[in-house]
TIVEX-770635 format. One line per 2 residues: number of its first residue (from 1); their letters; for each residue x, y, z of N, C-alpha, C. Coordinates in nm, 2 decimals. Layout:
N
NUM	a	X/Y/Z/X/Y/Z/X/Y/Z; ...
! end
This chain:
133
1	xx	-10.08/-8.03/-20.07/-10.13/-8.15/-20.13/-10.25/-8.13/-20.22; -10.34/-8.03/-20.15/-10.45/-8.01/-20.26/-10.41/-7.96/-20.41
3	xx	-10.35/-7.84/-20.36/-10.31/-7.78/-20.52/-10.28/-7.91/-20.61; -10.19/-8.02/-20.61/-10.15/-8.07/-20.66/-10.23/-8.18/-20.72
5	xx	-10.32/-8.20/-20.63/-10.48/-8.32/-20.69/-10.57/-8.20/-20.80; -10.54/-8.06/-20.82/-10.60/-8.00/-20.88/-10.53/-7.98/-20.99
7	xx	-10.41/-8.00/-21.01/-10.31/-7.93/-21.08/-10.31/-8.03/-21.21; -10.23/-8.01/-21.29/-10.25/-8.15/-21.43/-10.06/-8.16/-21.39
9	xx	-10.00/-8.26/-21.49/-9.93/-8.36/-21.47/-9.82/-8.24/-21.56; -9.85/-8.16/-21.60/-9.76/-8.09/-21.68/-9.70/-7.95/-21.58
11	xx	-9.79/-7.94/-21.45/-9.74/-7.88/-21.38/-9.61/-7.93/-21.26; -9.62/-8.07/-21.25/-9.53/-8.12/-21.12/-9.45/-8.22/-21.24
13	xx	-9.48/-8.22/-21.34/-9.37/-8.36/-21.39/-9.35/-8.27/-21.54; -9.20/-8.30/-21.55/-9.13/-8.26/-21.69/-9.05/-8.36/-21.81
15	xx	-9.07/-8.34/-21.90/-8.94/-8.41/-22.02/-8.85/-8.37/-22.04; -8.73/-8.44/-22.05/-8.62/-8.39/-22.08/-8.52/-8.49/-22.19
17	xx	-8.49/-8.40/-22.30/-8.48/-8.56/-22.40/-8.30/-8.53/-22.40; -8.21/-8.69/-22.38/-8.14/-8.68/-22.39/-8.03/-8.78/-22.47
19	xx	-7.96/-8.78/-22.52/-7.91/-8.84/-22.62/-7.86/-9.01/-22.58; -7.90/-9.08/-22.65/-7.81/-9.22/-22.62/-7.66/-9.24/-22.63
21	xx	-7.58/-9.29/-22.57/-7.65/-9.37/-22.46/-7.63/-9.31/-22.32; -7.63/-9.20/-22.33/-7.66/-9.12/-22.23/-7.77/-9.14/-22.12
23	xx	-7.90/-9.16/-22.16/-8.01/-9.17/-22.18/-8.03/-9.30/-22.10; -7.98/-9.39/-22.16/-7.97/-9.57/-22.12/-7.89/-9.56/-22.02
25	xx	-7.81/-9.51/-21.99/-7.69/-9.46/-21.87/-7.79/-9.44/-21.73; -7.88/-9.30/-21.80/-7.97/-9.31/-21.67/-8.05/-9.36/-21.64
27	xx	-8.10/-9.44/-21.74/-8.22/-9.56/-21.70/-8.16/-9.64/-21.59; -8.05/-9.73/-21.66/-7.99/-9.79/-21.56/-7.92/-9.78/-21.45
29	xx	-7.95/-9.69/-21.42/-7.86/-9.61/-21.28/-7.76/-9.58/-21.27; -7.67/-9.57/-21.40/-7.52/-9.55/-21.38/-7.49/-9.45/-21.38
31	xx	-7.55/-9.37/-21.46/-7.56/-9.21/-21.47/-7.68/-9.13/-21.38; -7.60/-9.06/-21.23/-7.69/-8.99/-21.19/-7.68/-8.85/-21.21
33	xx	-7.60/-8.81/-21.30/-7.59/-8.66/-21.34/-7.57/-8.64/-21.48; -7.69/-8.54/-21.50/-7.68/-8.54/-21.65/-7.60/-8.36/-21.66
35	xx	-7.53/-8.30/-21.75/-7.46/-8.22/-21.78/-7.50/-8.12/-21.86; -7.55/-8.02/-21.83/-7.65/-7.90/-21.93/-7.55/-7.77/-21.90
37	xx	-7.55/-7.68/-22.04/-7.47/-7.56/-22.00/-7.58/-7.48/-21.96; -7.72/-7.47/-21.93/-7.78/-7.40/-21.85/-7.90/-7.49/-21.75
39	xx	-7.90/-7.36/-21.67/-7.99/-7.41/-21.54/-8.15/-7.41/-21.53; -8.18/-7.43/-21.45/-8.35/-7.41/-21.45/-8.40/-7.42/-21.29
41	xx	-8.52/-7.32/-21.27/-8.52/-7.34/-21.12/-8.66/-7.47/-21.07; -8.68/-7.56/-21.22/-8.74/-7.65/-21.15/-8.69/-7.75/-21.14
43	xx	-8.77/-7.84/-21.04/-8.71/-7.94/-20.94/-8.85/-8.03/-20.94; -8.84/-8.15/-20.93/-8.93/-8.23/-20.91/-8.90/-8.39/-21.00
45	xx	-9.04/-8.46/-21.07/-9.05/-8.53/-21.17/-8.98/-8.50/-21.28; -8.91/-8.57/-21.38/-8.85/-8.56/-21.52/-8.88/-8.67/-21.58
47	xx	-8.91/-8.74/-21.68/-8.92/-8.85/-21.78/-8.81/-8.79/-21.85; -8.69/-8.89/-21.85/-8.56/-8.89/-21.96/-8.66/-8.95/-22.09
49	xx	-8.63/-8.90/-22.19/-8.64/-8.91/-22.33/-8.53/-8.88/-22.42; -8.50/-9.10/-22.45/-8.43/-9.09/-22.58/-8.43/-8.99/-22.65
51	xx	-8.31/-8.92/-22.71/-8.32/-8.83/-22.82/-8.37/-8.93/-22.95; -8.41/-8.85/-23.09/-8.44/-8.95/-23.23/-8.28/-8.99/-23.25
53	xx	-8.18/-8.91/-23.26/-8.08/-8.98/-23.26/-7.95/-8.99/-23.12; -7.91/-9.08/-23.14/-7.78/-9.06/-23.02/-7.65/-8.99/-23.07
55	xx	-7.60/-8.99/-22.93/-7.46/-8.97/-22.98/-7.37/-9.06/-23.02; -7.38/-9.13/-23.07/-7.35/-9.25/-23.11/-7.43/-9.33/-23.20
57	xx	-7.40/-9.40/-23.34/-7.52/-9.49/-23.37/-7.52/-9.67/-23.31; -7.37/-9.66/-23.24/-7.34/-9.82/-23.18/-7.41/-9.84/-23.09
59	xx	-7.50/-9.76/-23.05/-7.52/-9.80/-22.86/-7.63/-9.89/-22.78; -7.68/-9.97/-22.90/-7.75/-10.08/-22.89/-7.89/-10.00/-22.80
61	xx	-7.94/-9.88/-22.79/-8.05/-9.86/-22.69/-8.13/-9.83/-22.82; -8.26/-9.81/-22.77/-8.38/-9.78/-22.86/-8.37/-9.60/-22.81
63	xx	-8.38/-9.53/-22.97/-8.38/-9.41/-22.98/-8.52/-9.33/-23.00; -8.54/-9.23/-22.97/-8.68/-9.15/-22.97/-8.79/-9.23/-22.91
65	xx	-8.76/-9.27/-22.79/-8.86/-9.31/-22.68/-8.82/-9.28/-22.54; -8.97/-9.26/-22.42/-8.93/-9.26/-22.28/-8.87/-9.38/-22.24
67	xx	-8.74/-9.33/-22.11/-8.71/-9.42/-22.10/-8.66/-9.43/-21.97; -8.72/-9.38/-21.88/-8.68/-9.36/-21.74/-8.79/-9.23/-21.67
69	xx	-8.83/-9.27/-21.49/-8.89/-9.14/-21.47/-8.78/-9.08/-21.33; -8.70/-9.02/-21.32/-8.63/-8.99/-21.24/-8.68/-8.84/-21.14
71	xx	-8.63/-8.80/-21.04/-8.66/-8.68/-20.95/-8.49/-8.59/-20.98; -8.54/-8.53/-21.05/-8.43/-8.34/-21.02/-8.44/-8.32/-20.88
73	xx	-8.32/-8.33/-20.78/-8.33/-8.26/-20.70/-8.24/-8.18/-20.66; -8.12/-8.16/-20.76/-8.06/-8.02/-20.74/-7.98/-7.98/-20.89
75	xx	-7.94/-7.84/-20.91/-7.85/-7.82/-21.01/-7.76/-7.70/-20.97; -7.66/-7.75/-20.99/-7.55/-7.69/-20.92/-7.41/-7.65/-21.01
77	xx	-7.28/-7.62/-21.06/-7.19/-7.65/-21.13/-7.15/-7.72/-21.09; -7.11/-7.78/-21.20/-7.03/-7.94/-21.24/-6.90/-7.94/-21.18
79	xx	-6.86/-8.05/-21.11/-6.70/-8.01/-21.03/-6.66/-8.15/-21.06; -6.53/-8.14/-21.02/-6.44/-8.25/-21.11/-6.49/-8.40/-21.02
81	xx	-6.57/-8.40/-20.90/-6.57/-8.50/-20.82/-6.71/-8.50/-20.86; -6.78/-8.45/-20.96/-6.91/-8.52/-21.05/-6.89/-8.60/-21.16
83	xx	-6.76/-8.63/-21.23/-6.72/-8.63/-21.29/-6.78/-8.80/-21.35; -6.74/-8.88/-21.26/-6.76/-9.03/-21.22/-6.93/-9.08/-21.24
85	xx	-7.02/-8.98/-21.14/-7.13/-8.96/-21.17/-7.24/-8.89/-21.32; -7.12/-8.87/-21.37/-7.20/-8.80/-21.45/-7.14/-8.88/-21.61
87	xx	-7.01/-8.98/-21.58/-6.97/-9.05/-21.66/-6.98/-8.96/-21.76; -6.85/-8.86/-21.78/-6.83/-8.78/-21.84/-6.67/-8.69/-21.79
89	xx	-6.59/-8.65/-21.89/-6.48/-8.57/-21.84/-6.52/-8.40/-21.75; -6.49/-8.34/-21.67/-6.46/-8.27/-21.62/-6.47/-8.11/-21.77
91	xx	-6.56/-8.01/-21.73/-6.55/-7.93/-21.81/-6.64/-7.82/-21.74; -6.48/-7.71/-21.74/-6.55/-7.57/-21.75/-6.70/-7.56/-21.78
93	xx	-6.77/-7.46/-21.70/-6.90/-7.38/-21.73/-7.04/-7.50/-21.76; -7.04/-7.60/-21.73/-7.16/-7.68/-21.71/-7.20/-7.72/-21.59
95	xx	-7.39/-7.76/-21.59/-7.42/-7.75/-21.47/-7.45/-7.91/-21.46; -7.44/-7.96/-21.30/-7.44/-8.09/-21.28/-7.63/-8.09/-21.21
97	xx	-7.67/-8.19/-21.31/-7.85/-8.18/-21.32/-7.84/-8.35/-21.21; -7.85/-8.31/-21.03/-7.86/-8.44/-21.01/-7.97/-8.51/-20.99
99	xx	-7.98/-8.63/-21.03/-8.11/-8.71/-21.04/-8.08/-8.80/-20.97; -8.28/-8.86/-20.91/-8.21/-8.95/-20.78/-8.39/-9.09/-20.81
101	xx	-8.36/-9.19/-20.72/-8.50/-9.27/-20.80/-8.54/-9.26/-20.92; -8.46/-9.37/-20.99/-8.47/-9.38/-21.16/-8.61/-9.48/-21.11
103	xx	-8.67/-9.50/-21.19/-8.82/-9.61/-21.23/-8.79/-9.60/-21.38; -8.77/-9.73/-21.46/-8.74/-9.76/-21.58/-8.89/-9.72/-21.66
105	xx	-8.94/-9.69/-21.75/-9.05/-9.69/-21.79/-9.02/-9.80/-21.95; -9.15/-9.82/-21.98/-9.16/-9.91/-22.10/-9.11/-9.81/-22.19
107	xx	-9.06/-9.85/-22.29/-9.00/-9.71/-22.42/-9.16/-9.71/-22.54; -9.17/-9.60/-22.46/-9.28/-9.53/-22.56/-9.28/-9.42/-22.64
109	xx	-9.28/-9.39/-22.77/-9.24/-9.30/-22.85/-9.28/-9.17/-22.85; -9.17/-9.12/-22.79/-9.20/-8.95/-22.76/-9.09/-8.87/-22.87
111	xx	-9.19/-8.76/-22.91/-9.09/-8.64/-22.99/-9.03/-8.52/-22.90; -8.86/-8.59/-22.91/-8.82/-8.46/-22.83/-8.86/-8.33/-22.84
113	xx	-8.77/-8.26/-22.78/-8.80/-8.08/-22.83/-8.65/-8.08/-22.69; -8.62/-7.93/-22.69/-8.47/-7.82/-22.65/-8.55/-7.79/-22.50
115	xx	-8.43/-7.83/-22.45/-8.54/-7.80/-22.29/-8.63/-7.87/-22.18; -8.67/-7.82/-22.09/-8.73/-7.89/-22.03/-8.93/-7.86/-22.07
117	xx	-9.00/-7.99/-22.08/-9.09/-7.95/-22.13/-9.19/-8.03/-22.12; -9.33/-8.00/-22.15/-9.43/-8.11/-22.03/-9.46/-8.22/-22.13
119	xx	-9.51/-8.32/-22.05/-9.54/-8.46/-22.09/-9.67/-8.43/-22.20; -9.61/-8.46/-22.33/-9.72/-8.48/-22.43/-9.81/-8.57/-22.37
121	xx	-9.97/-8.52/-22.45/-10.04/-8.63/-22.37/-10.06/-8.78/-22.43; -10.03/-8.78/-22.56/-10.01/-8.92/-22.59/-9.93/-9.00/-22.51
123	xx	-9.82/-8.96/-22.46/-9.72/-9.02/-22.43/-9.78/-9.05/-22.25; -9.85/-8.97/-22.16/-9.94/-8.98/-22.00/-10.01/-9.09/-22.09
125	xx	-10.09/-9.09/-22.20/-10.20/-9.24/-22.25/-10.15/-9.34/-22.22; -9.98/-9.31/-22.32/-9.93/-9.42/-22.33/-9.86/-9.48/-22.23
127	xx	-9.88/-9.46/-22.13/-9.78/-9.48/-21.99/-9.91/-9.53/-21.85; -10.04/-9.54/-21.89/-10.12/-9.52/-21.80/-10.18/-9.42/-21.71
129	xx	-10.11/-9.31/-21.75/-10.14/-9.18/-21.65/-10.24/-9.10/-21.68; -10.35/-9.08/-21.59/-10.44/-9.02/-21.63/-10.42/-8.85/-21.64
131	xx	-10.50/-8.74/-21.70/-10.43/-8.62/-21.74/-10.42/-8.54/-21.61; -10.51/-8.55/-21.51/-10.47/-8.45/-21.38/-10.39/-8.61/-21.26
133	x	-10.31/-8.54/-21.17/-10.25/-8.61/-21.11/-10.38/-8.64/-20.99
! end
């Protein structure tokens, strides 16, 4: 517990920007597995972040903003009975990223980036969060 009152917000909490309405999927809880062809061994906090664009331009969500704070708590390969969860077809060689306690956040404008990667600090301003946890 101490480390963690010492540590800053970029060490226990991560970004992860993902495309609409993908993105809006997980806000709203319908999507609790998001689909990456590679893995990572951290686990904890993630803020989903709108991509600037979606996969889609119909999908009525607001693009290139946070929009969800969800917990990673396992990644594993993707199997055909994630399928439902992950609202998505069944495919060879991807890993199933499961996420669990969505908390909606207000959409505040973040610039993605490839990967998992720490909370700009405008965006901890802009959410209330002060810079060490």
């Amino acid at each position: 517990m101490g480390a963690i009152r010492r540590g800053r917000w970029s060490d226990i909490m991560k970004c992860l920007s993902v495309k609409n309405p993908y993105a809006g999927w997980i806000a709203d809880g319908s999507k609790t597995i998001e689909l990456r062809s590679w893995r990572s061994h951290y686990r904890g906090l993630v803020i989903i972040c709108a991509s600037a664009r979606g996969a889609t331009t119909d999908h009525g969500m607001p693009d290139g903003v946070a929009r969800c704070l969800v917990t990673l708590v396992d990644i594993r390969p993707f199997t055909r009975a994630d399928a439902r969860a992950a609202r998505n077809k069944w495919r060879r060689g991807l890993y199933a990223w499961v996420l669990v306690g969505c908390l909606p956040l207000r959409p505040v404008p973040v610039k993605g980036r490839l990967g998992l990667f720490p909370p700009p600090p405008a965006l901890l301003r802009a959410l209330n969060i002060s810079a060490k946890p």
